[in-house]
ROMAR-550888 format. One line per field, with one value per residue (C-alpha): residue number from 1; chain; x, y, z. Coordinates in steps of 0.2 Angstrom, whole numbers. Last residue first. Layout:
N
seq [NUM | ...]
mol [A | ...]
c1 [X | ...]
c2 [Y | ...]
c3 [Z | ...]
//
This chain:
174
seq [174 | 173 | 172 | 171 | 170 | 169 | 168 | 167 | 166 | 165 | 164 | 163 | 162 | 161 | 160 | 159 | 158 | 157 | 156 | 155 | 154 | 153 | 152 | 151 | 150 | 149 | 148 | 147 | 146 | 145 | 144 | 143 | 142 | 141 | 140 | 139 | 138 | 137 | 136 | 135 | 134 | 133 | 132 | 131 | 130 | 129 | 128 | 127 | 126 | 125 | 124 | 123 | 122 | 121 | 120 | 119 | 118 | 117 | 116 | 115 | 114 | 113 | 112 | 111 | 110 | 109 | 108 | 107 | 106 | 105 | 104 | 103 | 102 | 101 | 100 | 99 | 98 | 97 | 96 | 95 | 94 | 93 | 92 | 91 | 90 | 89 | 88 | 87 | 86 | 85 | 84 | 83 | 82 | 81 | 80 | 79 | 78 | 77 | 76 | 75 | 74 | 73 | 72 | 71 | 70 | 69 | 68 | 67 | 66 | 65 | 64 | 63 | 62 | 61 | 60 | 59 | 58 | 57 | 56 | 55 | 54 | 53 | 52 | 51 | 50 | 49 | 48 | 47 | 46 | 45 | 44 | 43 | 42 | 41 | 40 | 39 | 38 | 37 | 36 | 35 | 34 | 33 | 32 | 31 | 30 | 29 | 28 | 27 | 26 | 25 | 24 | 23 | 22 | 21 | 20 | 19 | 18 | 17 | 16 | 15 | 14 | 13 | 12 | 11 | 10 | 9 | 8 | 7 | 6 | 5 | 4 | 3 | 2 | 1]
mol [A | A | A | A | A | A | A | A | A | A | A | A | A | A | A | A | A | A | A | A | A | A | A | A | A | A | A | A | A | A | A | A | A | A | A | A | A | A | A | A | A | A | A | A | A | A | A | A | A | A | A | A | A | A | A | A | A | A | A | A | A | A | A | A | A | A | A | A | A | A | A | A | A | A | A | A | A | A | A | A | A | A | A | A | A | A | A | A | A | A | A | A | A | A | A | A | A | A | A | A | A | A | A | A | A | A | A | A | A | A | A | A | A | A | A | A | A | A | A | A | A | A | A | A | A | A | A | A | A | A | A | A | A | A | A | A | A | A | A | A | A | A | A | A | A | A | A | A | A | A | A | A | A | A | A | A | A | A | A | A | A | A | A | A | A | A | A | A | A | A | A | A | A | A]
c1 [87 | 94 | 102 | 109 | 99 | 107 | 110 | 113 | 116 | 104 | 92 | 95 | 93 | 76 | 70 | 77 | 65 | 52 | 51 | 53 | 39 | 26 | 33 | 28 | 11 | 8 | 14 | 3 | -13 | -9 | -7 | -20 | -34 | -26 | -29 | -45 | -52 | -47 | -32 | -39 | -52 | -43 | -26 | -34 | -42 | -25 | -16 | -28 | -27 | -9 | -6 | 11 | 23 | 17 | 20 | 38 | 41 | 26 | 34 | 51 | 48 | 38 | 52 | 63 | 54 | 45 | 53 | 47 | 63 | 59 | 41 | 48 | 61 | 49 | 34 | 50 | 55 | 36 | 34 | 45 | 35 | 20 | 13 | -1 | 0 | -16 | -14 | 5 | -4 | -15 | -4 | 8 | -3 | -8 | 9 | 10 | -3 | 8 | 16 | 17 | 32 | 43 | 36 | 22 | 9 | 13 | 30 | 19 | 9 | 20 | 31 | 17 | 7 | 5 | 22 | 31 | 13 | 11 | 26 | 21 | 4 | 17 | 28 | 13 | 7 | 23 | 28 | 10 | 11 | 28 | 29 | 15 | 26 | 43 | 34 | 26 | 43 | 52 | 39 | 41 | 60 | 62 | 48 | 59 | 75 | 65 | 60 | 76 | 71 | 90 | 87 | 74 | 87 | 100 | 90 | 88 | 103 | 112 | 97 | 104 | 121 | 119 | 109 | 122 | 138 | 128 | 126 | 145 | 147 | 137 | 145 | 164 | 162 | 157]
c2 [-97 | -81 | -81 | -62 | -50 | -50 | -35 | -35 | -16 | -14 | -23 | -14 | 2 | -4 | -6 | 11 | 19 | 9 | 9 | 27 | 31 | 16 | 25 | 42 | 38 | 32 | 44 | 60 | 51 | 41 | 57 | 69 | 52 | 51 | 71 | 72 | 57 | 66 | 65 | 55 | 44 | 44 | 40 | 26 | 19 | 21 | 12 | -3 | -5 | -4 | 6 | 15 | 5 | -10 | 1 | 2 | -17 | -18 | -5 | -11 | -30 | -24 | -13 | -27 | -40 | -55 | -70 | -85 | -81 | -62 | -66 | -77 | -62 | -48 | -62 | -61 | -43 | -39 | -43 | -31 | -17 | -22 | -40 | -41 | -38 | -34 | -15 | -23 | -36 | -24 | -11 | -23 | -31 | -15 | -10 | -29 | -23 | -8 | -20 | -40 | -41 | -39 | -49 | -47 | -53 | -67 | -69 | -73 | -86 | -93 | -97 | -106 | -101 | -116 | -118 | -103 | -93 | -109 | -105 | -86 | -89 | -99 | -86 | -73 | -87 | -88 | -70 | -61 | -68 | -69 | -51 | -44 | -53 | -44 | -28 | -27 | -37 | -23 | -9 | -16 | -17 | -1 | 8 | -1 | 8 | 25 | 19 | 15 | 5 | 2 | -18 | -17 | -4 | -17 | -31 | -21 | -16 | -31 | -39 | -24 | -27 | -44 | -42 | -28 | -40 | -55 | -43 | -38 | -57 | -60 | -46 | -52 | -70 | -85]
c3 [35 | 35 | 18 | 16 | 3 | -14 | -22 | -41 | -41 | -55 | -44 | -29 | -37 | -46 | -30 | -22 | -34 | -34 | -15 | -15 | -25 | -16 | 1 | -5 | -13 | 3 | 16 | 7 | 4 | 22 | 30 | 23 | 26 | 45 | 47 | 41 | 51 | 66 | 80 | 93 | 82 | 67 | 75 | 86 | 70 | 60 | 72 | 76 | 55 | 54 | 38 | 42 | 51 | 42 | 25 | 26 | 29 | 11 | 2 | 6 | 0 | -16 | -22 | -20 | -28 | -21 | -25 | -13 | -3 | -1 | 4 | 19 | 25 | 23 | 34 | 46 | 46 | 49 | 67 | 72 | 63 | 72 | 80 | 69 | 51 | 44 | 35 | 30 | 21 | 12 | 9 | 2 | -10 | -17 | -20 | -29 | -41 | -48 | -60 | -56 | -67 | -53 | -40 | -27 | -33 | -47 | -38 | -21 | -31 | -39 | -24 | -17 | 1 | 11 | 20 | 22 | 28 | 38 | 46 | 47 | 57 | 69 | 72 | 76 | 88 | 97 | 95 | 103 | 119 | 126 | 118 | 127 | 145 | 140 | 139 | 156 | 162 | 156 | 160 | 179 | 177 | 171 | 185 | 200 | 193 | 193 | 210 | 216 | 235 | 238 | 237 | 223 | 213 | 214 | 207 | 191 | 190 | 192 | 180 | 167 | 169 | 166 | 148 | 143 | 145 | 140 | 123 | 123 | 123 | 109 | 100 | 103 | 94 | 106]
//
């Protein structure tokens, strides 16, 4: 077991210490943690499973060809399309978009198509932008997202092209 695991059993037994200590002593602020924990814990219990899956068969059914044919390097400006649109459906959030980032990069997505598409899914999340239109205006979402994307499909290309000229290779996760 190398140093960070056990710094992270470290963290994760403090915590239930904690959190067991401030039900004993009646800790409300300690009480409120573990409440939001478990809150939390349970949403992820059931959006991962089924989001993992959706991305197996992402792995599986979709070809190679056809995510370097849209999403690769000589797919042009098409492949920032792409990546609006399947960051605007990505379910989960942001965390959940590292794992579909990590299956389009090993079917040959290009760099600048990977970053636009992980930065977009913060960005572009259909549920995210209804809630924003309707609390904050329509105005205000359409002034955002013409000024955010432009600005992430700029940068992408730009920091793109860097890690290609810099022949950077992403680590093999698999």
């Amino acid at each position: 077991m190398n140093k960070k695991t056990k710094i992270s059993y470290i963290f994760i037994i403090l915590f239930f210490i904690f959190s067991v200590s401030a039900f004993l002593v009646h800790f409300d602020f300690g009480v409120k943690i573990w409440n939001n924990f478990m809150m939390f814990a349970i949403e992820m219990i059931k959006i991962i499973p089924p989001a993992f899956v959706l991305i197996g068969l992402f792995d599986v059914w979709v070809k190679r060809e056809t995510i370097e044919k849209n999403f690769g390097k000589s797919s042009g400006m098409i492949k920032y399309l792409w990546a609006i649109l399947l960051a605007a459906t990505t379910v989960g959030g942001t965390f959940m978009a590292f794992p579909i980032l990590n299956a389009l990069y090993h079917k040959g997505a290009h760099y600048s198509s990977l970053i636009a598409y992980v930065t977009m899914a913060s960005l572009v999340r259909i549920p995210m932008t209804v809630i924003e239109s309707s609390t904050l205006g329509i105005k205000f979402t359409l002034i955002r997202m013409g000024v955010s994307i432009p600005v992430v499909i700029i940068f992408s290309m730009f920091l793109g092209s860097y890690l290609e000229k810099s022949d950077y290779k992403l680590p093999d996760l698999k």
